[in-house]
NUFI-276984 format. One line per field, with one value per residue (C-alpha): residue in one letter; x negated, y negated, z. Coordinates in Angstrom, 2 decimals. Layout:
<sites>
code c(A  ...)
u c(X  ...)
v c(Y  ...)
w c(Z  ...)
</sites>
This chain:
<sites>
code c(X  X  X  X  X  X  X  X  X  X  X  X  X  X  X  X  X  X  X  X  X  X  X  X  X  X  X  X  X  X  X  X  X  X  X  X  X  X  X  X  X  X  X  X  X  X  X  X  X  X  X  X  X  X  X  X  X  X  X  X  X  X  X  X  X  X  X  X  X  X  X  X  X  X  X  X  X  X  X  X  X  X  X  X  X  X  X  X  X  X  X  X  X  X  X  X  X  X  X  X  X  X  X  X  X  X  X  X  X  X  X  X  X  X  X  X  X  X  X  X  X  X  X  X  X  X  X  X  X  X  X  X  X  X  X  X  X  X  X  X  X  X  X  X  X  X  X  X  X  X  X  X  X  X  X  X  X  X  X  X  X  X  X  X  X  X  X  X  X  X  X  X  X  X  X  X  X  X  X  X  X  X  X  X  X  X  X  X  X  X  X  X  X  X  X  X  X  X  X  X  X  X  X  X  X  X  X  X  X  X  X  X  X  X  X  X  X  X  X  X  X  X  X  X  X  X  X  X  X  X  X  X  X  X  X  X  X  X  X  X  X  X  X  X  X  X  X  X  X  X  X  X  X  X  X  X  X  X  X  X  X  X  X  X  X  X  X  X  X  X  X  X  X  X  X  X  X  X  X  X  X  X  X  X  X  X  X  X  X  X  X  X  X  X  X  X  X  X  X  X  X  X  X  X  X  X  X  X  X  X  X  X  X  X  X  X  X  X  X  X  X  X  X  X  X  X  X  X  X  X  X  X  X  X  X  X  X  X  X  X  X  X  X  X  X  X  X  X  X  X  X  X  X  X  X  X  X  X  X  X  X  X  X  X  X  X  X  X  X  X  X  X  X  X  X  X  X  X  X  X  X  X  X  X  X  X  X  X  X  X  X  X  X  X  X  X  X  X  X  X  X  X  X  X  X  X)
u c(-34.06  -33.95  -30.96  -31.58  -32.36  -29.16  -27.70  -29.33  -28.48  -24.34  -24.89  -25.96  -23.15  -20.65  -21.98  -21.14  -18.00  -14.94  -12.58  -9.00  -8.33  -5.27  -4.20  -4.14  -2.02  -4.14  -3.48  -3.53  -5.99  -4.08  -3.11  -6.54  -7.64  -5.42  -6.28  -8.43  -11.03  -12.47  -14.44  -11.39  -9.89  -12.91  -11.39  -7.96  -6.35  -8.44  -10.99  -8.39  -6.69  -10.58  -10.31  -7.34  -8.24  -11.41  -9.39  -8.72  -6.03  -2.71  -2.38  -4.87  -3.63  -2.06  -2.83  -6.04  -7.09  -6.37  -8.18  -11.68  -11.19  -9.00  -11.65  -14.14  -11.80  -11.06  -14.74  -15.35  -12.72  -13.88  -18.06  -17.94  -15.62  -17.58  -20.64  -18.26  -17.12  -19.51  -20.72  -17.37  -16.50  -13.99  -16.73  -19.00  -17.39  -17.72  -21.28  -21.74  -20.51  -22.03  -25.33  -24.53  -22.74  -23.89  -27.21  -26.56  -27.23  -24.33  -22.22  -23.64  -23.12  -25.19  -23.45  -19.79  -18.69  -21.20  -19.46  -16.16  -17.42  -19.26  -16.50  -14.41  -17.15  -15.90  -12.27  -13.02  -11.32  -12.80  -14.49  -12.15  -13.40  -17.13  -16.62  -13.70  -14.50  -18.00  -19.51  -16.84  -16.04  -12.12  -10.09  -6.42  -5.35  -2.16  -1.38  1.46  1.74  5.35  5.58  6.90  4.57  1.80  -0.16  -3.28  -2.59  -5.00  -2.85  0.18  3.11  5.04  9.34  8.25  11.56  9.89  10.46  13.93  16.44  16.69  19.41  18.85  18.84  21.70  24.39  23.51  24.77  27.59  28.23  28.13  30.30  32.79  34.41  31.76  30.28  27.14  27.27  27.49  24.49  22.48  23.53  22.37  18.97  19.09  19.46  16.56  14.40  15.58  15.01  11.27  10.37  11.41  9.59  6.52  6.03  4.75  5.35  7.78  6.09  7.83  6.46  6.49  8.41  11.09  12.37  12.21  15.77  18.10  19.35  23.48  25.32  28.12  27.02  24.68  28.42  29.55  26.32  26.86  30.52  29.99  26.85  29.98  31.37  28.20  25.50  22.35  23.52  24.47  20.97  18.17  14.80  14.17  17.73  20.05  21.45  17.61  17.18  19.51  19.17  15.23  16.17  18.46  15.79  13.31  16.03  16.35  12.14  12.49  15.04  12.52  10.14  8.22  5.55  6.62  3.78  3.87  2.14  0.38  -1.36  -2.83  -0.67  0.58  2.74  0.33  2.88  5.70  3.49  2.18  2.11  4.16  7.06  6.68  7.04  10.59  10.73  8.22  10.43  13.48  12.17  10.20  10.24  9.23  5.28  3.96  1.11  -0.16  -1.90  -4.58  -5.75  -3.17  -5.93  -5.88  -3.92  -6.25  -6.02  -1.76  -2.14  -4.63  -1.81  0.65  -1.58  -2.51  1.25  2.78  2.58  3.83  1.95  -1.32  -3.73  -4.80  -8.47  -7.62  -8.51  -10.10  -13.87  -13.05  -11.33  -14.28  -16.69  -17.72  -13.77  -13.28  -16.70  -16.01  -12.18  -13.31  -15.88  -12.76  -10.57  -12.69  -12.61  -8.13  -7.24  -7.69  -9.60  -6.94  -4.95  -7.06  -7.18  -10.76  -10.76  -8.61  -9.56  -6.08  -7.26  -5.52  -7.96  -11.44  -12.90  -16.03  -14.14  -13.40  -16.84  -18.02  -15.61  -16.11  -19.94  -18.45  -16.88  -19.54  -22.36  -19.62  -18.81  -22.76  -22.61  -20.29  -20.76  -25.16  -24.81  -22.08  -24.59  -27.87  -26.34  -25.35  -21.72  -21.27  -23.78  -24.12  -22.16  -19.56  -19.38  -20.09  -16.91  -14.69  -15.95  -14.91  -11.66  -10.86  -12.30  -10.49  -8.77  -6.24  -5.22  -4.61  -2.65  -0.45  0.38  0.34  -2.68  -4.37)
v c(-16.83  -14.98  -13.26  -9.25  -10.88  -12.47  -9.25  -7.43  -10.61  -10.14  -5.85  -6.80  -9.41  -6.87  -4.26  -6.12  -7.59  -5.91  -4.43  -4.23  -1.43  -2.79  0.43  4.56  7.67  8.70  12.52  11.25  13.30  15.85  17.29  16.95  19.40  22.02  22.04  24.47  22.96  23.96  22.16  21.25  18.97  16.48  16.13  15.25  12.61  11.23  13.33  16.28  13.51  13.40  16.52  16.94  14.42  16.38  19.79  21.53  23.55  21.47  24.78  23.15  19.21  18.55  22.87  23.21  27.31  29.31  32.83  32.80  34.72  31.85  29.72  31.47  31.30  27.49  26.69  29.19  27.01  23.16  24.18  23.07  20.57  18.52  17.71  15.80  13.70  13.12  9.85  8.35  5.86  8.50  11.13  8.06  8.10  12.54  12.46  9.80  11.34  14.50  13.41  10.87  13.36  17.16  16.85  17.54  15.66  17.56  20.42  23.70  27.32  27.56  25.21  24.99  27.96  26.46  22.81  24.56  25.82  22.70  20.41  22.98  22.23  18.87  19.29  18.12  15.86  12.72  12.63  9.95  7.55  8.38  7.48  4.71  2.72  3.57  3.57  1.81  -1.02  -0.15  -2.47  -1.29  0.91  0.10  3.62  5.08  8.57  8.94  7.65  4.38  4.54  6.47  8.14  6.11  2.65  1.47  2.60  1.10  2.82  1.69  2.75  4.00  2.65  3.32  6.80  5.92  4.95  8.29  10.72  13.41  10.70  9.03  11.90  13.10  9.85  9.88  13.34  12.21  8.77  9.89  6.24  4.27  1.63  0.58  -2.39  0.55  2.35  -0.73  -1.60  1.74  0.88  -2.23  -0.65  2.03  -0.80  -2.80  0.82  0.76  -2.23  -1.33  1.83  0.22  -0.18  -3.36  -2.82  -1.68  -0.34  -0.76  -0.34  -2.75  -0.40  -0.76  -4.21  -3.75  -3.95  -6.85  -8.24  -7.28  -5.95  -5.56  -2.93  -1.48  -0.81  0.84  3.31  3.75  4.67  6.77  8.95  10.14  12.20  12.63  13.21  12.84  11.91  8.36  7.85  6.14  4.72  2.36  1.40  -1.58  0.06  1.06  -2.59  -3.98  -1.94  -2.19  -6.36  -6.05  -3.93  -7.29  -9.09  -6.55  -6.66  -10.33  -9.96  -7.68  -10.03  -7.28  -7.35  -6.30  -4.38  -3.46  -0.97  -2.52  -0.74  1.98  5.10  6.99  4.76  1.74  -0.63  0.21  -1.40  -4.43  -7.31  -9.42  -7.77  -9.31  -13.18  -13.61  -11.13  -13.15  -16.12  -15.12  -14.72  -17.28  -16.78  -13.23  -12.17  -9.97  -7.76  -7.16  -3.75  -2.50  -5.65  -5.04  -2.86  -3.68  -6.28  -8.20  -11.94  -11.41  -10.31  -13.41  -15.83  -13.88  -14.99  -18.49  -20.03  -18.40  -19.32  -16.59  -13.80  -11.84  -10.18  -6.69  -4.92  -1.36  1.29  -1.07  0.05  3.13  2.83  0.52  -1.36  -3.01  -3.91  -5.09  -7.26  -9.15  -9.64  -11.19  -13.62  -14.81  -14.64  -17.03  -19.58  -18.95  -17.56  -19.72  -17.75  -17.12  -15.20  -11.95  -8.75  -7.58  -3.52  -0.48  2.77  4.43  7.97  10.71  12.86  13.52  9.90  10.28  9.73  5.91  5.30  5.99  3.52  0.97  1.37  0.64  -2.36  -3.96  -3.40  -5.11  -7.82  -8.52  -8.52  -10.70  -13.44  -13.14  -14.07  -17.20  -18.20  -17.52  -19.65  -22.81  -22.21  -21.43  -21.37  -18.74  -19.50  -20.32  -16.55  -15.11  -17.25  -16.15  -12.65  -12.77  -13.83  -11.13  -8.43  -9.09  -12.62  -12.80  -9.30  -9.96  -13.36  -11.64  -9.02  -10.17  -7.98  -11.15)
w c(-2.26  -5.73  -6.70  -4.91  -1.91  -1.82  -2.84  0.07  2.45  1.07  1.53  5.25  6.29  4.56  6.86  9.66  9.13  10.59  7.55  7.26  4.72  2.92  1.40  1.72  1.80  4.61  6.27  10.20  11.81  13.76  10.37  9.03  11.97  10.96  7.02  5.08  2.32  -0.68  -3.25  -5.27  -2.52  -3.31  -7.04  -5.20  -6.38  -9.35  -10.41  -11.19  -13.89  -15.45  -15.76  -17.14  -19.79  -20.37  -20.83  -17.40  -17.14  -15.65  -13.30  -10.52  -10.69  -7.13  -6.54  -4.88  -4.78  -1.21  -1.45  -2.37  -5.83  -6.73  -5.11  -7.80  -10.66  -10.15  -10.31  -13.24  -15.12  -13.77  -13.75  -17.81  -17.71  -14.43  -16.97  -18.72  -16.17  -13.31  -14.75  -14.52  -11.05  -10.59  -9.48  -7.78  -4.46  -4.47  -5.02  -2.39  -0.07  -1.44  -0.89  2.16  4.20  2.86  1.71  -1.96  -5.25  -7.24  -6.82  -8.81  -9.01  -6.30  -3.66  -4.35  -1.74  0.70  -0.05  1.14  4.12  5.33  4.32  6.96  9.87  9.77  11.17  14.85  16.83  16.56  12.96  11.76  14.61  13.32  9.78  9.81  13.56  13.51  10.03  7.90  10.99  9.76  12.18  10.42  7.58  5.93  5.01  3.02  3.83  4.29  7.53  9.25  12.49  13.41  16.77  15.79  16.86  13.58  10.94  10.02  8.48  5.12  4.09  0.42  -1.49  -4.17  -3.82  -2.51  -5.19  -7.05  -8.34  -6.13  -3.23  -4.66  -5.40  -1.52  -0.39  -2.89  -1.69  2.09  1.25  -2.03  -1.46  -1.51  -3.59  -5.06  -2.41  0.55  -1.06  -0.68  3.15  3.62  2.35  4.41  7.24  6.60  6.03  9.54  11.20  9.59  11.12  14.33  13.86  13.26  9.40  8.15  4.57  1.95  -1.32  -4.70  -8.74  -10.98  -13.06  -10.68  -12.59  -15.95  -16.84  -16.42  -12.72  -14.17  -10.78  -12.68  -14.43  -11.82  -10.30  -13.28  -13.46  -9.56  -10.27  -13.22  -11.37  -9.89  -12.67  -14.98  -12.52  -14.28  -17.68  -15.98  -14.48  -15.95  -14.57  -15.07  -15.69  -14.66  -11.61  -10.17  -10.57  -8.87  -6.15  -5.83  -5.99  -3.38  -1.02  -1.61  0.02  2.78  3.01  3.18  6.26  8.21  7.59  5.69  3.36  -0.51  -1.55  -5.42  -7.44  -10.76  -13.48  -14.16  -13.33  -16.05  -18.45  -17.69  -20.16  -17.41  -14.50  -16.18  -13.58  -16.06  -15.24  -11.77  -12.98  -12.74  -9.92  -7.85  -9.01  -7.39  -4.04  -3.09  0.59  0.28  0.73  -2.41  -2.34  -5.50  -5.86  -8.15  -9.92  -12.72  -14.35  -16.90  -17.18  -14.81  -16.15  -16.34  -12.40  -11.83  -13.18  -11.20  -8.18  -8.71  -9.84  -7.21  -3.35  -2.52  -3.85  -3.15  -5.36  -3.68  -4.93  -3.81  -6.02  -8.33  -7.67  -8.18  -11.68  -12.92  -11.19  -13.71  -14.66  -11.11  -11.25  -14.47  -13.39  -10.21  -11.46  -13.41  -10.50  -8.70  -11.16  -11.05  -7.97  -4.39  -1.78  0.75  -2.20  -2.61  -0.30  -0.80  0.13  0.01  -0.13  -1.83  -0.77  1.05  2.78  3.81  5.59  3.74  0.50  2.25  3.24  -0.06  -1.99  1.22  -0.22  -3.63  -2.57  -0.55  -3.98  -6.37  -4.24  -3.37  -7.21  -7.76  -4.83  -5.70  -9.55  -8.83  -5.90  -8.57  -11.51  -8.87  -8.68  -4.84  -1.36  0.06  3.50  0.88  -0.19  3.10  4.16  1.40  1.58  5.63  4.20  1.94  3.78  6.85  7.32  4.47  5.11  8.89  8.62  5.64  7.58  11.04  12.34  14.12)
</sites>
């Protein structure tokens, strides 16, 4: 077979294959049915940062319009600023589904209002079983939406501590406990984590930002103590005392028998969540599961090494076809020659509404992997039962033993 029928042969057994999405900040679908759309929720979460970069106003990021002259005004301000980035991997999954789902090749002048109004046709009951169980062949989504368990029995909740250990959060527990320690702080996060499990979650998400500074307790103590008396002036993140306490939640995760799932990469300050941080961090805790997020990007060769010299850690693709395709496929041919197969989690969507928006980077996922697996097969380097083996693997098998879905 030359090399695009193997392609189309990978596409088809992809298709197939049941999926375990490994990561989102999914709206359940109860809420879903009771929102109100508009063109702007389809640039929601990455596209809006595009735009920012390409000169939109920083009044609409995370503040989609609610009347319809705001509606107007919105796309009066983004209408320029789209030309400039539609060909980016950021717009890709949008105009997928655009044209997949709508009928449309782009969205114009002419369309936007009647975008809004279609995309509200969709809230029915039973839309998210359509695109994720029927279309997408989703088995589980780990999702991170701020909740421990869910009313669908195929997501799977996640204690954000990464959202935990900060001053507001701190003084109220100072303010609730005036004698207590740095050590009583932490219990209490231990036993929030315990109380996730039992609820359900089968993850707890940290940053790699989150150890940056020295492992000292003795002077996480001191910061504790002197939050006390200067408030805000004594907090810093990262800082000594964030660290210790995001070191002493691993333990905790470890005692649940959770999953550590850690943000990588690009985000913001992309030097604060390079997966080097993580060596010594991984190091300490060699009983504890990692789930490396992201690829790194771009720091994908550091995250490779993270994966292959420890046992203990995983190497997670979501996002990564949507940040660059082309990033993800080069990485992975490398990662193949590094990382062993039973390492790498091979989808996640990392959305937070509207299914289509998950179809369309599950359609991502399946062309760069087809990609990937068709030129190792072309040039010798693998069969292709080998790749539709490995691809099983991280689509679904590596995922499930990780977490415990089998």
């Amino acid at each position: 077979m030359n090399k695009e029928t193997v392609k189309r042969d990978l596409k088809s057994y992809l298709d197939q294959l049941e999926i375990i999405d490994t990561h989102e900040h999914f709206t359940p679908e109860k809420y879903h049915l009771t929102n109100q759309y508009n063109f702007y929720n389809w640039f929601m979460p990455y596209i809006q940062f595009d735009l920012v970069s390409a000169g939109m106003p920083n009044k609409y990021l995370w503040n989609p319009p609610s009347t319809d002259d705001a509606v107007k005004e919105c796309w009066k301000d983004i209408a320029p600023l789209w030309q400039y980035v539609k060909q980016g991997s950021y717009a890709r999954p949008f105009l997928m589904a655009l044209k997949e789902f709508y009928g449309m090749d782009d969205i114009t002048e002419e369309n936007y209002i009647l975008l809004g109004e279609r995309m509200n046709e969709t809230r029915y009951e039973g839309r998210y079983k359509e695109i994720l169980y029927e279309r997408c062949h989703i088995k589980y989504i780990l999702n991170q939406c701020g909740a421990t368990s869910f009313e669908d029995c195929y997501m799977k909740g996640a204690y954000q501590v990464v959202n935990k250990i900060q001053l507001n959060d701190i003084i109220s527990f100072q303010e609730k406990n005036p004698t207590a320690g740095v050590d009583d702080y932490a219990e209490n996060l231990r036993s929030e984590i315990l109380q996730a499990k039992k609820d359900g979650a089968v993850l707890v998400k940290f940053d790699s930002s989150c150890f940056m500074s020295v492992l000292d307790k003795d002077q996480a103590a001191i910061e504790y103590e002197l939050i006390k008396s200067q408030g805000a002036n004594a907090f810093k993140y990262p800082g000594v005392l964030a660290t210790y306490l995001y070191d002493e939640a691993l333990k905790f995760t470890e005692e649940a028998g959770l999953v550590a799932a850690v943000h990588t990469g690009v985000w913001f300050n992309i030097t604060e969540k390079n997966p080097e941080i993580l060596f010594p961090v991984v190091a300490r805790h060699p009983d504890l599961k990692f789930d490396i997020y992201h690829m790194g990007m771009p720091y994908v060769r550091e995250c490779a090494f993270l994966g292959k010299n420890y046992s203990n850690v995983f190497l997670n693709l979501c996002w990564s076809y949507i940040v660059s395709p082309q990033m993800t496929l080069n990485a992975l041919d490398e990662w193949i020659d590094l990382v062993p197969m039973n390492k790498i989690f091979g989808f996640g969507g990392d959305f937070s509404t509207m299914p289509e928006n998950i179809w369309a980077h599950l359609e991502m996922a399946k062309e760069t992997l087809s990609e990937v697996f068709s030129n190792r097969i072309a040039r010798g380097n693998m069969t292709l039962d080998d790749a539709k083996r490995i691809l099983k693997l991280w689509m679904h098998d590596n995922p499930a033993r990780v977490y415990g879905l089998e």
